[in-house]
C-alpha positions as CSV (number, residue, x, y, z in Angstrom):
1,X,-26.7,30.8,-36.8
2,X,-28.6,30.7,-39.8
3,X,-27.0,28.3,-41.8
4,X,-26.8,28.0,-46.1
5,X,-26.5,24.2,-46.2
6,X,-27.9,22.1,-43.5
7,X,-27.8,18.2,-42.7
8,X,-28.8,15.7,-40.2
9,X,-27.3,12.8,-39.0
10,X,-30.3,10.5,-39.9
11,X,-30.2,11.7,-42.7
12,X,-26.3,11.2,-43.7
13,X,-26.8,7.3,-42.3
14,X,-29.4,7.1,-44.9
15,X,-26.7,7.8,-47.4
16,X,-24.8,5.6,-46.1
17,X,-27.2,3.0,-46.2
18,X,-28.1,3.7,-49.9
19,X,-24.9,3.6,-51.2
20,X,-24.7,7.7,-52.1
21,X,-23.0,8.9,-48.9
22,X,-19.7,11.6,-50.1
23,X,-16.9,11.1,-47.7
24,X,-13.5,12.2,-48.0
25,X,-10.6,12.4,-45.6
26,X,-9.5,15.1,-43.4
27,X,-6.5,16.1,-45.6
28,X,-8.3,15.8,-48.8
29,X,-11.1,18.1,-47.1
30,X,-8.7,20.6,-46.4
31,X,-7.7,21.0,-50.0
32,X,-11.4,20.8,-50.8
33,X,-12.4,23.8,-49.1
34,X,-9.7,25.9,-50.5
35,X,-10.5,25.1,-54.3
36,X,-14.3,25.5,-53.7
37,X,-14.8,27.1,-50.4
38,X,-16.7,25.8,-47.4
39,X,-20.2,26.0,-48.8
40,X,-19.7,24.1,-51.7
41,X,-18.0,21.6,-49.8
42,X,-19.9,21.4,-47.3
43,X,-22.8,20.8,-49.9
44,X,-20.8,17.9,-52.0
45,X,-19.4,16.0,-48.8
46,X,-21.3,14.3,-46.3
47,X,-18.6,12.8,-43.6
48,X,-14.9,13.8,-43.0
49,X,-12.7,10.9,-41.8
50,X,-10.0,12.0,-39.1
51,X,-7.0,9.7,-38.2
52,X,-3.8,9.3,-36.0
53,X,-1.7,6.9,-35.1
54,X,0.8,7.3,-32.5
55,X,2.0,6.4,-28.8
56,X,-1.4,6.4,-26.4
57,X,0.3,5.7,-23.2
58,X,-3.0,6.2,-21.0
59,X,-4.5,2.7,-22.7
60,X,-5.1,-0.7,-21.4
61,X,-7.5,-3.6,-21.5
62,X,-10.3,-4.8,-18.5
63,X,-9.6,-8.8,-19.3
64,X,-11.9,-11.4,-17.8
65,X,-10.3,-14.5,-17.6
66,X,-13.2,-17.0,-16.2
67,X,-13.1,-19.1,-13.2
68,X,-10.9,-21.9,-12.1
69,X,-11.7,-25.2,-10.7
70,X,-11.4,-24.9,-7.9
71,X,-12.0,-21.2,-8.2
72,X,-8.9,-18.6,-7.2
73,X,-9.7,-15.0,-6.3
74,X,-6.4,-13.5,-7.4
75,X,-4.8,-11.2,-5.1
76,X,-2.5,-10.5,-8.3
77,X,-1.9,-11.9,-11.6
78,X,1.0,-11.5,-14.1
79,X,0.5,-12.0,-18.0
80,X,4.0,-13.0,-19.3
81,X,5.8,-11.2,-16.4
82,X,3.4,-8.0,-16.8
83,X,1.4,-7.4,-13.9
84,X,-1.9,-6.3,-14.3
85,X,-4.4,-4.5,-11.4
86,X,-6.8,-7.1,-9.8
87,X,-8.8,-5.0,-7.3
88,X,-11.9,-4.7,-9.1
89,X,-13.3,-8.9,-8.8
90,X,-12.2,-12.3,-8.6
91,X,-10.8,-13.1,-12.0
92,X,-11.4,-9.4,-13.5
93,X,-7.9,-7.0,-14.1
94,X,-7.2,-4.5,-15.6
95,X,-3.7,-4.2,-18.0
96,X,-2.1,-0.9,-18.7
97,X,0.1,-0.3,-21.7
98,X,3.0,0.8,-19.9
99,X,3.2,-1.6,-17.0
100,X,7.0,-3.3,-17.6
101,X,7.8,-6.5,-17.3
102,X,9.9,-8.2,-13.9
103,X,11.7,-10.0,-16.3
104,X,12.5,-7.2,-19.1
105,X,12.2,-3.4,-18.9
106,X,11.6,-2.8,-22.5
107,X,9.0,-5.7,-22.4
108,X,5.5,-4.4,-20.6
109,X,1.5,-4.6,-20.8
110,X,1.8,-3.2,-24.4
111,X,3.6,-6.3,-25.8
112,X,1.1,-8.4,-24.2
113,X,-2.0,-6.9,-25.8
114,X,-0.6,-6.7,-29.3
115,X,0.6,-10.6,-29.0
116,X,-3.1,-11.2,-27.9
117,X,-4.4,-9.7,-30.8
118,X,-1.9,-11.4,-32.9
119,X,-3.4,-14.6,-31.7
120,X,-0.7,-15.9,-29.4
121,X,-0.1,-17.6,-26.0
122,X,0.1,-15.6,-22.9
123,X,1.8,-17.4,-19.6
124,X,-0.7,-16.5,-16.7
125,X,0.1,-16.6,-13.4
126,X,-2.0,-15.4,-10.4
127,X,-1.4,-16.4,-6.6
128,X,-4.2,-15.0,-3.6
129,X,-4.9,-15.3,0.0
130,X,-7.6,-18.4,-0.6
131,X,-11.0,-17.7,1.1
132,X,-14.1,-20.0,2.0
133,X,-15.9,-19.5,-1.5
134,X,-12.2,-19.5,-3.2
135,X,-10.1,-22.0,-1.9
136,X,-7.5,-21.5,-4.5
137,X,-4.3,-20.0,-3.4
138,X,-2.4,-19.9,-7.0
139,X,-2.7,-21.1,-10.2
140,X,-0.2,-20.9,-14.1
141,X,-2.0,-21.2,-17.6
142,X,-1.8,-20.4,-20.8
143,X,-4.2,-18.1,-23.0
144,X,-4.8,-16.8,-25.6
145,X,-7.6,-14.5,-26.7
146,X,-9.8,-16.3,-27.5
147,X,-10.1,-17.9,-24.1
148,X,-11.0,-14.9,-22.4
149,X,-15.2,-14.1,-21.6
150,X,-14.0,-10.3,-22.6
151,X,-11.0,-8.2,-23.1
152,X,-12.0,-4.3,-23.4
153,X,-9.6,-1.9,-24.4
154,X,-10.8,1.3,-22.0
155,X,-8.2,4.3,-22.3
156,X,-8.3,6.9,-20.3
157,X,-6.7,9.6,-22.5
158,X,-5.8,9.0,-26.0
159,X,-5.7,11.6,-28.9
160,X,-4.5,14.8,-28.0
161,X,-5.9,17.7,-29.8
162,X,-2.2,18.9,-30.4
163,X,0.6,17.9,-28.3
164,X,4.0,20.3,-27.5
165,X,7.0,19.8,-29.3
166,X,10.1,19.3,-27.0
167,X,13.6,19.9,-27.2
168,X,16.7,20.2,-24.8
169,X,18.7,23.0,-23.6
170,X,20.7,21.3,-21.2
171,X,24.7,19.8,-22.1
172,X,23.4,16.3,-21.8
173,X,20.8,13.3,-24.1
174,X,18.0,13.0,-22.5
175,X,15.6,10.3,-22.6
176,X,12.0,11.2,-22.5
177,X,8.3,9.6,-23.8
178,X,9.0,12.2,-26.1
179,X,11.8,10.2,-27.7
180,X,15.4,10.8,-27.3
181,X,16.5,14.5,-26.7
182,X,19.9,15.6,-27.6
183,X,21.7,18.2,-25.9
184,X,22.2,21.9,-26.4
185,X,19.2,22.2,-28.8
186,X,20.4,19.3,-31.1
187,X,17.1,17.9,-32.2
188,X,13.1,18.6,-31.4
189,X,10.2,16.1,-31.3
190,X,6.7,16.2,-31.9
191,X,3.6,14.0,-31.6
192,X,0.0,14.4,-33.7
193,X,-1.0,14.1,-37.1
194,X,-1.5,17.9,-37.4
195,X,-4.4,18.6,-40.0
196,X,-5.3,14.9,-39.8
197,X,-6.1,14.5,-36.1
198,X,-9.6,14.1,-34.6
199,X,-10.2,16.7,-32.3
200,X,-8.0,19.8,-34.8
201,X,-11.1,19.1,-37.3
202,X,-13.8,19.8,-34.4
203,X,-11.9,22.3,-32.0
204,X,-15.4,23.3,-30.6
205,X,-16.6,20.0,-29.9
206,X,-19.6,20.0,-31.9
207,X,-19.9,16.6,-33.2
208,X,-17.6,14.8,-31.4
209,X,-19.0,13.7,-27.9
210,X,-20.0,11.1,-25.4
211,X,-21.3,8.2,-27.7
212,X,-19.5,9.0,-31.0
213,X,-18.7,5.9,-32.6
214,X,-15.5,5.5,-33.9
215,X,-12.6,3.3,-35.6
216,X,-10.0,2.1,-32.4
217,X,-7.4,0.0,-33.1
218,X,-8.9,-1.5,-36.5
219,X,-12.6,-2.4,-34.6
220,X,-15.5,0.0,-33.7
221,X,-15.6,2.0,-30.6
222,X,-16.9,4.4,-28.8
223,X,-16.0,8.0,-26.9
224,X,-16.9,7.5,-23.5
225,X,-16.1,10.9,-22.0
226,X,-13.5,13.5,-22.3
227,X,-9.8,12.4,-21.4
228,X,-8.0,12.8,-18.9
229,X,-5.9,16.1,-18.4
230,X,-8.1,17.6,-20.8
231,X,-7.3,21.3,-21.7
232,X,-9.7,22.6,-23.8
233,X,-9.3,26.5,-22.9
234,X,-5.4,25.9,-24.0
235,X,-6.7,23.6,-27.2
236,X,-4.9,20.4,-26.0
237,X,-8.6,18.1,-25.2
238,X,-8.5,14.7,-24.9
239,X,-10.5,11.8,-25.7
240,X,-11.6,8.7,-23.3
241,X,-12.6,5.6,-25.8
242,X,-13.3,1.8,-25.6
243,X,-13.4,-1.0,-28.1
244,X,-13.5,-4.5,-28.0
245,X,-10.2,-5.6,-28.3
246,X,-11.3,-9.2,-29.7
247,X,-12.2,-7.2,-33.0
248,X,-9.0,-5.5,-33.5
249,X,-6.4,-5.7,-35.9
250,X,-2.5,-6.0,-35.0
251,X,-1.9,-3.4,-38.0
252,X,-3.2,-0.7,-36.2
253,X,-2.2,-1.5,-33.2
254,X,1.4,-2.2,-32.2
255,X,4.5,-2.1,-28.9
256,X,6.6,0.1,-28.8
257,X,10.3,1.1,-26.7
258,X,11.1,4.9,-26.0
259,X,15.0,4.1,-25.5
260,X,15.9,4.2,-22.0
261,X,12.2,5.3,-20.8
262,X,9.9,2.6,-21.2
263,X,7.0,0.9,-22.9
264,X,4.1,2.2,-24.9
265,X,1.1,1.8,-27.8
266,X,1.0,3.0,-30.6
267,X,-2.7,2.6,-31.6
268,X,-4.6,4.1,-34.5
269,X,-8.0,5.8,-33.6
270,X,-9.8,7.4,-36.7
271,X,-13.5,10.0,-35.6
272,X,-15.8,10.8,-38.6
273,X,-17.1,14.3,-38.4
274,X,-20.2,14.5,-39.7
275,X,-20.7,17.8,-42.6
276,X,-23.9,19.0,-41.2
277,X,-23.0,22.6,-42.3
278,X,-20.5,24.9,-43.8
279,X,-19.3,25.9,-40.2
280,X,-18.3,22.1,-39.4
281,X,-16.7,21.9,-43.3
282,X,-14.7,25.3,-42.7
283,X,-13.4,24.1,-39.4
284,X,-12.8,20.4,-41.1
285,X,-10.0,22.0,-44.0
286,X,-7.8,23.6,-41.0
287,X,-4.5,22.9,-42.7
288,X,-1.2,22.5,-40.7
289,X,-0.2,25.9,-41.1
290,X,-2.9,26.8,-38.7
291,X,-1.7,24.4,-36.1
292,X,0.2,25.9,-33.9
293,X,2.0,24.8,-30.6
294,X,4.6,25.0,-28.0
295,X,8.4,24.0,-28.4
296,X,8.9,23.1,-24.7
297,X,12.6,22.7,-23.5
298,X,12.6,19.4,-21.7
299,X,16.1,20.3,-20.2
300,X,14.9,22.4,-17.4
301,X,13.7,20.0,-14.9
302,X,10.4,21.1,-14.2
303,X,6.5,20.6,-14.2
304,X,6.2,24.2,-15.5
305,X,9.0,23.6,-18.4
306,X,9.6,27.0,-20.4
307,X,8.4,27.7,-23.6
308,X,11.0,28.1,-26.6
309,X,9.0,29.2,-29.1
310,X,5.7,29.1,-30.8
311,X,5.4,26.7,-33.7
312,X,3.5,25.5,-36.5
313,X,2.7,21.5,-37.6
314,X,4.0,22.4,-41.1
315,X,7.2,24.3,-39.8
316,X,7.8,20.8,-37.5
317,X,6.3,18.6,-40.8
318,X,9.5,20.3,-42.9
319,X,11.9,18.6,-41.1
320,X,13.9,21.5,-39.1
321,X,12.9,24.5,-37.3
322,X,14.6,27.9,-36.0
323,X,16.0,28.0,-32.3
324,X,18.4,30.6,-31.1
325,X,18.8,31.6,-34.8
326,X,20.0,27.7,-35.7
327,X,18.2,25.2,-37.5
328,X,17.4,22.5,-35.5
329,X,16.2,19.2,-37.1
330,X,12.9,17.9,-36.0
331,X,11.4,14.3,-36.1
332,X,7.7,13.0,-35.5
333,X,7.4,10.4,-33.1
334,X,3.8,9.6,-35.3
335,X,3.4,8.0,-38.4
336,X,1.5,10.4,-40.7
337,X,1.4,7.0,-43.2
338,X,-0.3,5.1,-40.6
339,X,-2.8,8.2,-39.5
340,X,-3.8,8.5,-43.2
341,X,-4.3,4.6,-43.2
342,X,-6.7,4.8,-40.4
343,X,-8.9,7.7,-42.1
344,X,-8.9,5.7,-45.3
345,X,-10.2,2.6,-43.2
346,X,-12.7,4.6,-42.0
347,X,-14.1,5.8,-44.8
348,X,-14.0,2.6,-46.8
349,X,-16.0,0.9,-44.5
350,X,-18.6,4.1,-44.6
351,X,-18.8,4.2,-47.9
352,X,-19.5,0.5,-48.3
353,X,-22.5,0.6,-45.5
354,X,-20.2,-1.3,-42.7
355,X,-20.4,2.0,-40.5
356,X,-23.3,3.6,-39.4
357,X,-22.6,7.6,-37.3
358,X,-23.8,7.9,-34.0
359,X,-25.5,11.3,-32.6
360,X,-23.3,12.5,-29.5
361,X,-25.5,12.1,-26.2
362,X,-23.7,14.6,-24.6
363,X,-21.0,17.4,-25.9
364,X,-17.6,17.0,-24.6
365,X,-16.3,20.1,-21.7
366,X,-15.1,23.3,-24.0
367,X,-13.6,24.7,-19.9
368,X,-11.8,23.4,-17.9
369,X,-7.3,23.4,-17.3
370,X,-5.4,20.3,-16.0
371,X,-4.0,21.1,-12.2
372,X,-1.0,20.3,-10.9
373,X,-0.8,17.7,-8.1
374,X,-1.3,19.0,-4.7
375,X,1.8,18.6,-2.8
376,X,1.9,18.2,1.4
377,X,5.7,17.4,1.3
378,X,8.1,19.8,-0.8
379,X,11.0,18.0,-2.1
380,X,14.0,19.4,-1.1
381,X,16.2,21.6,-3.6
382,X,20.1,20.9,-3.7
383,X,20.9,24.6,-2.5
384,X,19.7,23.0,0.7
385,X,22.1,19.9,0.8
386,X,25.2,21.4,-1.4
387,X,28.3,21.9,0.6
388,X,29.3,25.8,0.1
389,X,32.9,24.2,1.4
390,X,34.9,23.1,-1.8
391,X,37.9,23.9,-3.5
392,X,39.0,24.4,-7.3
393,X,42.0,24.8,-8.8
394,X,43.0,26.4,-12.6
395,X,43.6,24.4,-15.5
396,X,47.1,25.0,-15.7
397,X,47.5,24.0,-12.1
398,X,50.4,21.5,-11.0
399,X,49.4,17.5,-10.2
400,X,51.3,18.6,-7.1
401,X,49.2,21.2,-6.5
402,X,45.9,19.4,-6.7
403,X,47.1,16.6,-4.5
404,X,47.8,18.8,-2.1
405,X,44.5,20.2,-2.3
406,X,42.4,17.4,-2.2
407,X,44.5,16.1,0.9
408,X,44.6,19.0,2.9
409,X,40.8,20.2,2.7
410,X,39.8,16.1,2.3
411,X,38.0,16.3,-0.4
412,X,37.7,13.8,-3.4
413,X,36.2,16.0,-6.3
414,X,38.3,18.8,-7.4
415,X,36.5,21.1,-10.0
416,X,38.6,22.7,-13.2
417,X,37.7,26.2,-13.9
418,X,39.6,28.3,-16.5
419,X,40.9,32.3,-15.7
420,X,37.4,33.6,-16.0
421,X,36.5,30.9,-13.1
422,X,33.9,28.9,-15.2
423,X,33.7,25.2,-14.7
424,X,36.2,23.4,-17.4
425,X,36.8,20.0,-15.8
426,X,36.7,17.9,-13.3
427,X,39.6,15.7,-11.0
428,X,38.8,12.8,-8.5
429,X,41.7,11.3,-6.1
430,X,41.2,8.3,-8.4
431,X,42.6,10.3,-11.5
432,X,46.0,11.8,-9.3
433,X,46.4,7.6,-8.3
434,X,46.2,7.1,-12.1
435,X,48.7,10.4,-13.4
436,X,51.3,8.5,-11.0
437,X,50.5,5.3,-12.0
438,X,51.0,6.2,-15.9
439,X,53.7,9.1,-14.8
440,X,51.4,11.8,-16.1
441,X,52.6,15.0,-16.1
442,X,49.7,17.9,-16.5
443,X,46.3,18.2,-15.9
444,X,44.7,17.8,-18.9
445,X,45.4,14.0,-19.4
446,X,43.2,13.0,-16.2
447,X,40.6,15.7,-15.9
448,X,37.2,14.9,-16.8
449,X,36.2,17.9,-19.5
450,X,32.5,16.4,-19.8
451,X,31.2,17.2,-16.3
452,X,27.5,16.5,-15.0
453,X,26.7,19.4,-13.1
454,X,23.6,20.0,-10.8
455,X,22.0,23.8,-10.4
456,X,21.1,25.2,-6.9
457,X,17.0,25.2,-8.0
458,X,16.7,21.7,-9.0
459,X,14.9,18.9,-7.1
460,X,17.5,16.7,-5.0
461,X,15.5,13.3,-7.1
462,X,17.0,15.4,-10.2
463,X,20.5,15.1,-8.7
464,X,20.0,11.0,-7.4
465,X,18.5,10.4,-11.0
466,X,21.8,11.7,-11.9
467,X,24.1,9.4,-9.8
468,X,22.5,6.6,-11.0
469,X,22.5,7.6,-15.0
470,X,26.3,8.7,-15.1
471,X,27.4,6.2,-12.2
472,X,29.4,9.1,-10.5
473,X,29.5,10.4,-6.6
474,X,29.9,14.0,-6.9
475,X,29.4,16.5,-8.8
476,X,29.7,20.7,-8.8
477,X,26.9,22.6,-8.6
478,X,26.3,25.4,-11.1
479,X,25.3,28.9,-11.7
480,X,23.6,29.9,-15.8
481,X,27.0,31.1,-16.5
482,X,29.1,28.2,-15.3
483,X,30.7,29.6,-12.3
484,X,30.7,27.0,-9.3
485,X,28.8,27.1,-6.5
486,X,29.4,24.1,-4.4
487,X,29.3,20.6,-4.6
488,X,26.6,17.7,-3.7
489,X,27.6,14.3,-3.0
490,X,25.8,10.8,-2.7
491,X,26.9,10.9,0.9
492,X,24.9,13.9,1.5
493,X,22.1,12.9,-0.1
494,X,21.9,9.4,1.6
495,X,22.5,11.2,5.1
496,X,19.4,13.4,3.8
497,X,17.3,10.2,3.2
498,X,18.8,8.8,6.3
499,X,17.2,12.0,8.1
């Protein structure tokens, strides 16, 4: 393409160097290039700083922790309770964000790298096999940091080009590394920084690639490859980056607790895109009305989730969307504040020579879609272990009556449907010992009108998941319309397991 304006990366470092360099963020671009086009912008800027800041599950840090005396090839190693991998060399591992804690389950590998950072003392505590060459079967310390020959932050997928929104169909809260989900569409949740992120202000790839230095987690860093799962025909690429965590700085780099899922980062990663043409500056003021992506309902438990609806970052930025003709409030689970901190960063440092740009060595994949894991071993569905034997009785059905029913057919679980035979309730032998207990008289004061129910499709670890949430034995099994199919039971699922 024969381009108008045209600039080299040597030639913007020399900017840089001299003090003259232009650089503006990526929102500031994007109003930019609607006042004077993208020729003239791409004529008074030189670099666009990207940013976002939010959870980067897929990170952790290769830690070297020296040798003993004597020395100890560790067979494993905990860091405050956290274990980290130690197949790699003798007092090498490798820490992931997400590994929890024995001790705590909201306390993991994330807490440990941002209390390194911060400068404090880790407990470390390794055991092995002892060898010849290392005699040493165990051994407890304390670091810190600066103790350690290296600790490298490597992360195998951070910065998603866009990410779906999620949301939940079902009648009960889920709780997801997308946040917390309430039920029957009462919420959705998004992650990204929409017209601020990375890879929306170089969808094709062009000046991000292998060698690109960036800004990760406060210090300089590099892209090392394209992330795992990356999508690019379906717009969702990924980034694979490293940086020295000994340079980092706790602001932009902080644990975090999805409620009842688990641990995570939060880590701030800003990528300058070099203006090297009015293509790169029209493609650098996308705006968040041009961001579009997928409300996925988390509430059908399933890889291959169903698609809602299609959505912009500026319809999820307003604070509520449309589902099913309601208005459904949504909430970012990244801090737009925080993204725009880490572009500002960025280009302060530029503009006052501290950060030179790096030519790509080699372009990141534009093909390419994620698979889904090869499975040997179906897991089995609960139409295959439901008993198709059960009996239900009508709201306005007599104590007597239900006693009856759960002794003659010797069953423990009695579901409550109304007259158009759709699940209402639920009644356990405990409740009928309580009515006579109390000297209840109708159903309604001992049935359970809150039921967890179980469809014939899903997997049988949907249904055990399930037990264990709600703490229950039993429950009815489901059609879309609420009609009752059968029932599964923990006893049928451990005689399953048993098999």
């Amino acid at each position: 393409m024969d381009f108008k304006v045209k600039k080299s990366i040597a030639e913007i470092n020399e900017k840089i160097k001299d003090g003259s360099v232009s650089v503006v963020t990526a929102d500031e671009m994007a109003a930019l290039v609607r006042e004077l086009g993208a020729e003239r912008a791409a004529r008074e800027v030189d670099v666009v700083t990207t940013g976002t800041f939010g959870a980067m599950c897929s990170s952790g840090v290769f830690l070297n922790f020296g040798h003993a005396d004597p020395p100890i090839k560790m067979r494993r190693v905990w860091l405050n309770g956290v274990e980290a991998y130690t197949g790699i060399a003798a007092v090498d591992a490798y820490l992931g964000a997400t590994q929890p804690s024995e001790r705590n389950p909201e306390y993991g590998g994330a807490h440990v790298i941002e209390e390194l950072v911060a400068g404090e003392e880790i407990e470390l505590r390794a055991v092995a096999h002892g060898t010849d060459c290392y005699p040493r079967k165990s051994v407890e310390t304390e670091i810190t940091l600066a103790d350690l020959n290296q600790a490298v932050m490597v992360n195998p997928r951070n910065a998603y080009q866009r990410y779906n929104a999620a949301t939940n169909s079902s009648d009960r809260t889920l709780y997801t590394y997308m946040g917390t989900l309430l039920p029957n569409y009462g919420n959705a949740t998004f992650c990204g920084a929409g017209a601020l992120s990375p890879l929306c202000n170089d969808p094709e790839y062009e000046t991000i690639g292998v060698g690109t230095r960036i800004l990760i987690g406060g210090a300089h860093g590099y892209i090392i490859g394209a992330g795992t799962q990356h999508e690019p025909v379906k717009g969702k690429g990924t980034l694979m980056v490293i940086g020295d965590l000994k340079e980092m700085k706790r602001e932009f780099l902080r644990a975090a607790v999805f409620y009842k899922y688990g641990v995570t980062l939060y880590l701030g990663i800003s990528v300058p895109i070099p203006i090297l043409n009015e293509e790169i500056a029209k493609r650098t003021g996308v705006s968040d009305a041009e961001i579009v992506t997928e409300v996925i309902d988390y509430g059908v438990p399933r890889r291959d989730r169903p698609v809602v609806r299609m959505v912009t970052y500026a319809e999820l930025k307003s604070g509520s969307i449309e589902i099913e003709g309601r208005e459904v409030p949504t909430a970012p689970l990244s801090s737009f504040y925080m993204a725009r901190r880490v572009a500002e960063e960025l280009k302060r440092q530029i503009e006052r020579g501290e950060f030179l740009l790096t030519e790509p060595v080699a372009r990141l994949p534009t093909v390419g879609e994620t698979k889904p894991m090869k499975q040997t071993r179906e897991l089995p569905l609960v139409r295959d272990v439901m008993s198709r034997e059960f009996k239900v009785v009508r709201e306005d059905a007599s104590l007597e009556d239900v006693a009856k029913a759960i002794v003659k057919g010797k069953f423990t679980h009695i579901p409550v449907v109304d007259a158009k035979n759709k699940l209402v309730g639920i009644v356990t032998a405990w409740d009928i010992s309580l009515a006579v207990a109390f000297k209840y008289n109708t159903l309604d004061k001992i049935m359970t009108r809150r039921v967890v129910t179980a469809k014939p499709d899903e997997p049988v670890d949907i249904v055990v998941r399930k037990f264990e949430q709600f703490d229950i034995s039993a429950m009815p099994v489901v059609d879309d319309e609420g009609h009752v199919l059968g029932m599964v039971t923990s006893d049928q699922i451990s005689k399953l397991v048993g098999r």
